[in-house]
C-alpha positions in Angstrom: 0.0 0.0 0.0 1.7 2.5 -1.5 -0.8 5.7 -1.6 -3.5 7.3 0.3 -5.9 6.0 -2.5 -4.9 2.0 -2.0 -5.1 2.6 2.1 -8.9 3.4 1.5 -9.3 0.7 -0.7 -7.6 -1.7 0.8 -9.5 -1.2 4.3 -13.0 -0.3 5.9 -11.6 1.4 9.2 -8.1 2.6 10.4 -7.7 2.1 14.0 -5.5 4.7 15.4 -3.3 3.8 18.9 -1.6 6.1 21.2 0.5 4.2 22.8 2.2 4.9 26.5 4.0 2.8 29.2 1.1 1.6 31.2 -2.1 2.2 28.7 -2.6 2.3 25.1 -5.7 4.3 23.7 -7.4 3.8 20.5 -10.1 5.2 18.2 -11.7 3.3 15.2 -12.0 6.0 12.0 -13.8 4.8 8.7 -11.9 5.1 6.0 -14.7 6.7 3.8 -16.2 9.3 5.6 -12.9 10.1 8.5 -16.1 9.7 11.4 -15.1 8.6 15.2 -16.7 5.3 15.2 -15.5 4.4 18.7 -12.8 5.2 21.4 -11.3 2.7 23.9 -8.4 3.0 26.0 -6.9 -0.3 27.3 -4.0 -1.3 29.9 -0.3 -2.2 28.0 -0.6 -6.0 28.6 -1.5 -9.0 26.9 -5.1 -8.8 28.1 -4.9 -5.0 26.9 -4.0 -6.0 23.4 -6.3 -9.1 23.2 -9.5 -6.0 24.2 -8.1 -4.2 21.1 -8.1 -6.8 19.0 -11.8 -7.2 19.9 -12.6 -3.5 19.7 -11.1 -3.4 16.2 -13.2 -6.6 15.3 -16.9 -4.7 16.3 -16.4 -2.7 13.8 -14.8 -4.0 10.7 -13.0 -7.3 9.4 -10.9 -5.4 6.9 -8.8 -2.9 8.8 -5.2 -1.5 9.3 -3.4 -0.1 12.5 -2.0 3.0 12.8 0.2 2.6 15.6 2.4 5.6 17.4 6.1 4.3 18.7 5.5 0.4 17.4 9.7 0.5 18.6 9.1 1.9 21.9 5.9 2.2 23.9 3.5 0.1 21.0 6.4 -2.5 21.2 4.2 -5.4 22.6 1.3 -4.1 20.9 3.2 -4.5 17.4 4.0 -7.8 17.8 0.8 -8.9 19.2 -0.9 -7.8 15.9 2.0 -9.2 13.8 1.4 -12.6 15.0 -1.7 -12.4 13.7 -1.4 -11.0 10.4 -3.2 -7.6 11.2 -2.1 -4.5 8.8 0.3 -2.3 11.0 1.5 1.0 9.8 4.2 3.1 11.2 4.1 6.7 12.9 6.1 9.0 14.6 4.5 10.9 17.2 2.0 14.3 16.7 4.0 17.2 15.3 3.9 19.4 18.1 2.7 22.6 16.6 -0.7 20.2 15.7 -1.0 19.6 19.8 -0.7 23.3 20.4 -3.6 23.9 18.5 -5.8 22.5 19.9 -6.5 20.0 23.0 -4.5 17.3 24.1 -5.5 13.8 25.1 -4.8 10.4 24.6 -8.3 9.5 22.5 -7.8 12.9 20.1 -4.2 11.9 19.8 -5.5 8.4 18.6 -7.7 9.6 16.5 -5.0 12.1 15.0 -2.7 9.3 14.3 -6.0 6.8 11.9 -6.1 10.6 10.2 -2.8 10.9 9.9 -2.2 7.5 8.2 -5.2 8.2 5.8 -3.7 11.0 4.7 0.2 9.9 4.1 0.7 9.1 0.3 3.2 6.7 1.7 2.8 4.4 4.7 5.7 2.8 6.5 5.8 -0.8 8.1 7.3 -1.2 11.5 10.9 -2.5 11.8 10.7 -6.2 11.9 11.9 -8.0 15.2 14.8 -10.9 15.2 17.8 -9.8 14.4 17.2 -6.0 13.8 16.1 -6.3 17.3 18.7 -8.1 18.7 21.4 -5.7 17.0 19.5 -2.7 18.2 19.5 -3.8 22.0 23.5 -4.8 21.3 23.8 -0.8 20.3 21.9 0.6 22.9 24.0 -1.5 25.7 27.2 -0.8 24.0 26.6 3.0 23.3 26.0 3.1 27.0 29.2 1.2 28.5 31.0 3.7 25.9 29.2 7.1 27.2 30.3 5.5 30.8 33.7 4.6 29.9 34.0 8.4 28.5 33.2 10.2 31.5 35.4 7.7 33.7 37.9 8.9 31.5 37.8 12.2 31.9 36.6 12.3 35.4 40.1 11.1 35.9 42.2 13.3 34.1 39.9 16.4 36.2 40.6 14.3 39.3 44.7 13.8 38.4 44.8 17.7 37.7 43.4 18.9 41.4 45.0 16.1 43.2 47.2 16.6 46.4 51.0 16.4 44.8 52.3 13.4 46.2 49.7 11.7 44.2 49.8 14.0 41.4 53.5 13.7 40.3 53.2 9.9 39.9 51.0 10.8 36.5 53.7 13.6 35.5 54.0 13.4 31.7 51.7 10.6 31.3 48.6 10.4 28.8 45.7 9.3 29.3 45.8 5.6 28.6 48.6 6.0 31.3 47.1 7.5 33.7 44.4 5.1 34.3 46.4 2.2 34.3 48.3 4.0 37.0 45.2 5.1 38.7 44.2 1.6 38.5 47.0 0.1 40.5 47.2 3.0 43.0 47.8 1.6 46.4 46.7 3.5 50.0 49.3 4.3 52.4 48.5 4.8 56.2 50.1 7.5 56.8 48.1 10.1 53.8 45.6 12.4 55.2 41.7 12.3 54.1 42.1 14.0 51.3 44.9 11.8 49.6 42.8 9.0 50.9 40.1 9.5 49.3 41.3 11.2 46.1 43.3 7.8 45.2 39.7 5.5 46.1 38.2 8.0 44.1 41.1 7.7 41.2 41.4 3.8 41.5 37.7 2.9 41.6 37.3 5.0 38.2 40.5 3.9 36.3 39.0 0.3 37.4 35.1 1.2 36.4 36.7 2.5 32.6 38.3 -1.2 32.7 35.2 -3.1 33.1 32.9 -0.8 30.9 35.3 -0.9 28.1 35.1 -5.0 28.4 31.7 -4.6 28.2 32.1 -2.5 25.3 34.2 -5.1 23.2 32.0 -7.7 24.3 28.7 -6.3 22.9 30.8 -5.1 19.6 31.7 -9.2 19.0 28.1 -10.3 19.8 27.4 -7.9 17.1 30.2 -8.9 14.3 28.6 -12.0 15.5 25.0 -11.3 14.4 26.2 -9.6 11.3 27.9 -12.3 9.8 25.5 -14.3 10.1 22.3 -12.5 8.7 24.4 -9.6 6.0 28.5 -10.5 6.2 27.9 -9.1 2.7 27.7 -5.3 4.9 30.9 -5.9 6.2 32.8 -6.5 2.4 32.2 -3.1 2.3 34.8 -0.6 1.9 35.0 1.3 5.7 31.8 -0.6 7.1 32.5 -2.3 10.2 30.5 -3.8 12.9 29.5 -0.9 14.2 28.5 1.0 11.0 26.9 -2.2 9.9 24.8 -2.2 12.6 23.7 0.8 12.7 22.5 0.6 9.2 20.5 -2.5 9.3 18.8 -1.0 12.1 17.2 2.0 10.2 17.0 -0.4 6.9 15.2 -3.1 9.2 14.0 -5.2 5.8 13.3 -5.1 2.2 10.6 -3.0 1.1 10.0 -1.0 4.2 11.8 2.0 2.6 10.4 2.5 -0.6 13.2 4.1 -2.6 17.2 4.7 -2.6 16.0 8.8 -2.6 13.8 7.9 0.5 16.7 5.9 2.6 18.8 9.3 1.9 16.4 11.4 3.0 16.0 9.0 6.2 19.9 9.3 6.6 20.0 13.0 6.3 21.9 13.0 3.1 19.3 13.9 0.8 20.9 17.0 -1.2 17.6 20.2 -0.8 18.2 23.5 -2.8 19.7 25.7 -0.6 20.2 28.9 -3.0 19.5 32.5 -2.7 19.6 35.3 -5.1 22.1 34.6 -8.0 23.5 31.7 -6.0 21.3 29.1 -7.9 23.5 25.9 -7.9 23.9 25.4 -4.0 22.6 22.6 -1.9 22.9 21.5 2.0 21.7 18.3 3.3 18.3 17.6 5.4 18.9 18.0 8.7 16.7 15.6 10.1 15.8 11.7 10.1 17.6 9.3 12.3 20.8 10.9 13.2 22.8 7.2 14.2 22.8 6.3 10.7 23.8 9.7 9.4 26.5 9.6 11.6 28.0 6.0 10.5 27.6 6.6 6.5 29.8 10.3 7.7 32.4 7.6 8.9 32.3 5.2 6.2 32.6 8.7 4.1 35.7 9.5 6.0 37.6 6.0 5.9 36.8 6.3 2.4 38.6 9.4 1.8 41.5 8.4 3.4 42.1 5.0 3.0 40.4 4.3 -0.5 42.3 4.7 -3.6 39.3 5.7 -6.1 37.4 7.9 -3.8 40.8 9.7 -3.2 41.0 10.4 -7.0 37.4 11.3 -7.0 37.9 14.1 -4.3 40.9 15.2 -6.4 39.1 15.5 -9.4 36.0 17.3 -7.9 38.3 19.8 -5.9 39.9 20.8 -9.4 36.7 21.4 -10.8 35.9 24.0 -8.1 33.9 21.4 -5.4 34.5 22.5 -1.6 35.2 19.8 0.8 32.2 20.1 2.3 30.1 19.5 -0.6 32.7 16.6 -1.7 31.7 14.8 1.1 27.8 15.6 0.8 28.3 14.1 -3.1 30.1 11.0 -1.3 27.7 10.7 1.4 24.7 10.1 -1.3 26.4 7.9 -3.2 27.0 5.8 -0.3 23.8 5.9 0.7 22.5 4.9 -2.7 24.6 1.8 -2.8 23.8 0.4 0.5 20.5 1.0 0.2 20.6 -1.2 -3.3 22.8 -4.1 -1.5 20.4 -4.1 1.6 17.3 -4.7 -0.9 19.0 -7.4 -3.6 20.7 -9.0 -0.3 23.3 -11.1 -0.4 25.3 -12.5 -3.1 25.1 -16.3 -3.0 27.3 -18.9 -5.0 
């Protein structure tokens, strides 16, 4: 169901689902005249979604979902109706200059999100579960151990620079990397005051906390690889893709056919080129500056290994610097092309001999 026109078609009612942690409302609209033809709201359990189910089936055997957050909040909901074949369609939540114009509540907001999906000429699909899932949970947990290891980090360079100087001559000259492994093997000594005391606990449990968070790190980066190779390795024959960048991509991509076009994967990455001119200026561009910033960010680092480690995309920078390009639009040129070949290697999938 590519247009508004096949989504009336195809269905009698829309049902419309605000989702939240503990309830989920919903409101039933018919597809041919956009009326209310009922409300419900419901608690976020499997009882909750088995009353939906019901509620959608009092009024209509054909009928689609339009559900708000099916990766967050409408999770359990999602899957519920996958299981059982229902039609699910993807939102994002309310826009919120359409709350501020008029009242805000859970049924409206259902209601808003049946309408909504009525009037998109496209409809998305939810990302599918599996291994998209299990990559995405591997991400969040290892984005988090990295945060952590950050700030332990840097919490002990700030801690090395105000401590007391007996302690703070033992990391004289050091860097970083040296300083914790110092901090980490810092002994205490009976005879320091409070302060000394306690800054090298302070420095030691840190150096020791960056240690076990950057394990953890590592460890959810080879779970990954793991996953990878074993549902796409043919990401990670890709020139500056690693496990990472992989990752990260298949998470936004989620399947075949969810994204509809190579031009609408761009524009999901943030590297769809928009006219940017003014005046005479007539010939400049900037990129979008919104969709889902994680995979924005790992097609700019597949961008930048390219440029420095890959022979033709040197001589391609070369060749558009002559003819006048600035680095910045080098690398918006590279970033779409990237983006465009991906997205074609996601959707023909692997190469089997």
């Amino acid at each position: 169901m590519n247009s508004l026109t096949d989504l009336r078609e195809a269905v009698d009612v829309v049902i419309g689902v605000d989702t939240h942690v503990a309830t989920h409302s919903a409101a039933a609209i018919d597809t041919a005249t956009g009326g209310v033809l009922g409300e419900v709201t419901v608690d976020a359990t499997a009882e909750g979604y088995a009353q939906l189910v019901e509620f959608a089936g009092d009024h209509a055997v054909l009928r689609a979902w339009a559900i708000e957050g099916t990766g967050g909040h409408g999770a359990g909901l999602t899957r519920h109706l996958a299981d059982r074949d229902e039609i699910v369609i993807e939102l994002d939540r309310p826009k919120r200059a359409l709350r501020r114009n008029g009242a805000k509540t859970d049924p409206l907001d259902a209601i808003r999100a049946a309408r909504e999906a009525l009037a998109r000429p496209r409809l998305g699909t939810p990302r599918s579960g599996g291994e998209r899932q299990a990559l995405s949970v591997l991400l969040a947990a290892r984005r988090s151990a990295v945060h952590a290891a950050t700030e332990a980090q840097l919490q002990v360079f700030s801690l090395v620079i105000a401590a007391p100087e007996p302690i703070r001559m033992r990391f004289r000259g050091q860097k970083l990397p040296g300083m914790l492994t110092t901090a980490a093997g810092l002994r205490l000594h009976a005879s320091w005051d409070v302060e000394t005391t306690t800054t090298v606990l302070a420095l030691r449990s840190l150096a020791r906390h960056f240690r076990a968070l950057n394990t953890e790190a590592k460890e959810h980066e080879k779970a990954i690889r793991t996953i990878i190779r074993s549902w796409r390795p043919d990401l990670l024959e890709e020139f500056g893709v690693g496990a990472i960048v992989a990752a990260t991509v298949l998470c936004a991509w989620s399947h075949p056919g969810r994204i509809h076009s190579e031009a609408a994967f761009a524009m999901l990455a943030g590297v769809a080129p928009i006219p940017a001119n003014s005046g005479q200026v007539t010939n400049r561009y900037r990129l979008i500056r919104y969709g889902d910033r994680q995979l924005n960010r790992a097609l700019h680092i597949i961008v930048q290994s390219r440029i420095r480690y890959d022979d033709p995309t040197k001589a391609y920078v070369a060749r558009r610097t002559t003819e006048g390009k600035t680095e910045r639009e080098i690398k918006r040129c590279l970033s779409r092309y990237i983006a465009r070949d991906l997205y074609r290697l996601l959707e023909n999938g692997p190469i089997t001999t």
